[in-house]
C-alpha positions, 0 to 999 in steps of 0.5 A: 853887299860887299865890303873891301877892307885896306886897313891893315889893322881891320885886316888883322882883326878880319883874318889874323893876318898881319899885312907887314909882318905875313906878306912880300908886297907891303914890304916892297912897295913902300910908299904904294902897298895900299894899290897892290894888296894885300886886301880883304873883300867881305862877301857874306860870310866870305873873305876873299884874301887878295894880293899879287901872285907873289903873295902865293908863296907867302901863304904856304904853310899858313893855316886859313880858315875854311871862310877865307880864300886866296885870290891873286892878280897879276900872275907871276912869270914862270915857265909853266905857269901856276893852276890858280886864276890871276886876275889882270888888276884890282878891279876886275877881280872885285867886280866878279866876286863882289855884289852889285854894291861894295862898301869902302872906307876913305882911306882907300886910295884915289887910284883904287878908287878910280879903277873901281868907279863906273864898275860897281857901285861904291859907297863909303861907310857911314858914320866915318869919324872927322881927321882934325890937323894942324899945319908946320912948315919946313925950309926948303934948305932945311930939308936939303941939309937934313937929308943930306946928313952923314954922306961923307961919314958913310962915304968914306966908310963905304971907301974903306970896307971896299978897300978893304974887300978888294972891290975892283970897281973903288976907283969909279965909285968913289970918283962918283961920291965925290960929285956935287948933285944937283938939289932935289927940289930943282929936280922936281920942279922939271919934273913939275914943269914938265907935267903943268903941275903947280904944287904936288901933295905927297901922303905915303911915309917916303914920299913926305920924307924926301919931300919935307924931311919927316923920317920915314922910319917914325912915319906911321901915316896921316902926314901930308906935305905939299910943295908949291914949284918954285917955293922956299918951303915945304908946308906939312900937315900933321893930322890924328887920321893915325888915331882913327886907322888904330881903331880901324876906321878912316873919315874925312879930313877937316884941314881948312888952314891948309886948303887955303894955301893950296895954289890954283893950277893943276895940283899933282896928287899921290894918287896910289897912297891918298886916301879919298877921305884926303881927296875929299877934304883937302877940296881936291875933288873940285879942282884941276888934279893930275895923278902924280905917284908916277913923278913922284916915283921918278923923281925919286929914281933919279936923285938916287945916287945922291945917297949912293954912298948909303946904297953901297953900305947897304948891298955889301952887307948884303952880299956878304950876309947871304953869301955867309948864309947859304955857305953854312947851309951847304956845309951843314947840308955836306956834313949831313947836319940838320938845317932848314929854310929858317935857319938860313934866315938866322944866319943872314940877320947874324952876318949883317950884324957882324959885318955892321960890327966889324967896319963899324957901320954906326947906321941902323937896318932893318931886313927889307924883304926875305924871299927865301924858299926851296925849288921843289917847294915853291918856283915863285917868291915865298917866305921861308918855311919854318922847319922845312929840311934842305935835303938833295930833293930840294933842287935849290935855295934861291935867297932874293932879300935886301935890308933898309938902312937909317941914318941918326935921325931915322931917314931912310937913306938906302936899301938893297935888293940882291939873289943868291941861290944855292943848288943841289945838283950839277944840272942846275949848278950849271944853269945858275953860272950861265945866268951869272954870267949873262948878268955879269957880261951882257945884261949889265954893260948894256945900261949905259946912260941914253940905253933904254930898260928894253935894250938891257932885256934884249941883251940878257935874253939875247944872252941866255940865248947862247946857252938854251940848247944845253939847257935844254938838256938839262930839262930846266926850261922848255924844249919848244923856246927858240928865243928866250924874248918870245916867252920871258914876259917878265923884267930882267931888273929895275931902278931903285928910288929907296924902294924896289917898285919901279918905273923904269924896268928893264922889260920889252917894250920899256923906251925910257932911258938910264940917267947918270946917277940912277941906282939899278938892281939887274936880276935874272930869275928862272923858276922850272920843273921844282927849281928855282934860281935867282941872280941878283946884283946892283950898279950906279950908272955913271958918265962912263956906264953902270958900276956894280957896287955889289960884288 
């Protein structure tokens, strides 16, 4: 009998590992961690450590015990790819390696649990304990004028350090600040209207912020909010499920008050964050239910550009810190000095610091995510190496990173995510300015509103395409490739919701289109031959068309 272990405070004791602090996709994926690992799968007296294959990079360097083993879905696009088998999804690698049963806990997600039923047989652990709660409720208004805290103190601050920086673009974007947005519960009530929903829950720390004004940053789960359309109150239900995951452990939630208020319809569910012990005692499990972390994820995208002026703070700051930072590294690295990958890092967390301190940004961060790692040590994500030297053989320093910045009250009120990379030999130096300028040219003017994430694919790839041959010469991509859109199956970016998982991406095939006020990240990455280059900038797309905010 196999057991599958989410709980990020069973998974310390497990395997030593931290699943915030040792790996990218909890970091990232801010309201569904829980649907993408990492995750230990106990078979015997082995424990299979899963996760995206970006988690790959995030295991170098790491010492792993001989009764632990890494294995990964989803692979990661690169030119030529990894040895290591990728799984397509969750369920077929825990089905291969798992026994005929597989023990989990309740507080393993409705979707996770979904794709494993039918495929293993499940149970859930015995003598779980019960989630007492008890219920708030929160104006609907009350939630409108909380979240929309401080926009015009971070407007007008954004308008000064622009001003200040020269950023061509000051005049759109701060004709854009100054719109009124629509409410966010009149968006969501179209998106409820669209789906036949008549309430949504919502379970994951983000998704009952921007639903009931609970600061995320104090949020460390067992907090539930439902919305009923049309409403003037959103109810919370705080439970003690928090107290029990301490202990490693989850159970049935026991909320009677609550279940009587929930209307009759269908009730959309956040199905990659509820646990089934939610599921299960909220009655959901005989009622008409429709999966809704995608809508919620939508929503999100959507209304985005309502906390622009807190998303412009964030990426100038950003920019300006990993600018400053791969500056030091090279000219230490002329001057022959000693530096390493997690010196690098140093000097990015002390220049967001010193640029928050000399516009007096009055706001507080946190680094979001580091994906910071030499070309010869690793062409797919990967934390940064301590001790690892920058010498020639090095190849490059690609530097993927973002911070998340909260207001007064600890909402999370924008992120960043932005690349930079620093190369070591004229080759590649080259090849990093040609994809610099596909972004800058022809990836990011395509995303105009009405454009769909598939069109900005085409005109990046069809972009690169003008330069394949001399970077065939180059040797830093295969010679075979005619068209770069025949062999990159990967995004050239995505929308951000306060998080970088994304529903729309700018990918082949991705039909839905750009609206006016969604926040963009465009990205080009390229990982070949011990290289790896990353570029990456944000824009607001606007009546007019996208306006970067980054540079």
């Amino acid at each position: 009998m196999a057991e599958l272990v989410i709980n990020q405070y069973q998974y310390k004791k497990e395997t030593g590992f931290d699943i915030f602090e040792d790996y990218l996709f909890p970091k990232l994926q801010l309201a569904s961690w829980k649907m993408h690992g990492p995750f230990a799968l106990k078979v015997g007296e082995n424990i299979y450590l899963g996760g995206r294959f970006h988690e790959r990079g995030y295991h170098q360097g790491r010492v792993i015990p001989t009764n632990m083993k890494p294995i990964y879905i989803r692979p990661y696009f690169l030119f030529e790819p990894q040895p290591e088998k990728a799984y397509p999804d969750l369920a077929s690698a825990i089905t291969e390696l798992a026994d005929k049963e597989l023990v989990v806990d309740y507080d393993i997600p409705v979707a996770f649990y979904t794709q494993l039923l039918g495929k293993i047989e499940l149970k859930f652990k015995p003598n779980s304990p019960q989630i007492n709660s008890r219920i708030l409720e929160q104006p609907v208004d009350a939630v409108e004028k909380l979240l929309n805290n401080s926009y015009h103190a971070a407007a007008k601050l954004a308008e000064e350090i622009m001003e200040d920086k020269k950023i061509p673009q000051i005049s759109s974007l701060s004709k854009f600040m100054e719109r009124s947005f629509p409410s966010r519960f009149a968006v969501l009530d179209r998106y409820m209207g669209e789906n036949d929903i008549q309430a949504i829950i919502a379970t994951s720390p983000l998704n009952v912020q921007e639903l009931a004004a609970v600061p995320q940053r104090t949020n460390e789960g067992g907090i539930l909010a439902m919305y009923i359309k049309g409403g003037d109150e959103v109810i919370i239900l705080h439970t003690d499920e928090l107290k029990e995951l301490r202990k490693g452990r989850s159970g049935i939630l026991n909320a009677p008050q609550f279940l009587s208020l929930v209307p009759d319809g269908v009730i959309g569910v956040e199905d990659e964050d509820m646990g089934m012990g939610q599921l299960i005692g909220l009655g959901l499990d005989s009622k008409k239910v429709k999966f809704a972390s995608t809508l919620l994820r939508d929503w999100r995208e959507e209304i985005a550009g309502a906390d622009l002026p807190f998303y412009i703070l964030c990426a100038l700051s950003t920019s300006h810190a990993i600018e400053r930072a791969l500056g030091e590294a090279e000219h230490r690295y002329r001057e022959d000095w000693f530096v390493t990958e997690e010196d690098i890092f140093a000097f990015f967390k002390a220049s967001v610091d010193s640029f928050k301190n000399k516009y007096g940004i009055p706001f507080s961060h946190e680094i979001y995510f580091a994906n910071l790692h030499s070309g010869n040590r690793s062409e797919s994500p990967s934390s940064y190496k301590p001790g690892y030297q920058l010498t020639a053989a090095n190849n490059s320093i690609k530097y993927d990173t973002g911070i998340k910045m909260y207001d007064s009250y600890g909402f999370l009120r924008g992120v960043s995510d932005l690349a930079r990379t620093l190369c070591f030999n004229e080759a590649g130096q080259t090849v990093y300015e040609y994809l610099e300028k596909v972004q800058l040219e022809q990836g990011i003017p395509a995303a105009v509103p009405g454009a769909t994430g598939e069109d900005v694919y085409l005109a990046a790839c069809r972009g690169v395409d003008k330069y394949l041959d001399d970077i065939k010469q180059k040797n830093l991509v295969p010679a075979s490739i005619i068209h770069l859109e025949d062999v990159y199956s990967r995004d050239v970016g995505h929308t951000m919701g306060k998080e970088e998982p994304a529903n729309l991406c700018f990918k082949k095939g991705e039909k839905a289109q750009f609206k006016v006020g969604m926040i963009c990240c465009f990205e080009l990455q390229w990982g070949y031959r011990g290289h790896g280059f990353g570029i990456e900038d944000s824009f607001v797309i606007t009546e007019e068309g996208p306006v970067i905010f980054s540079r």
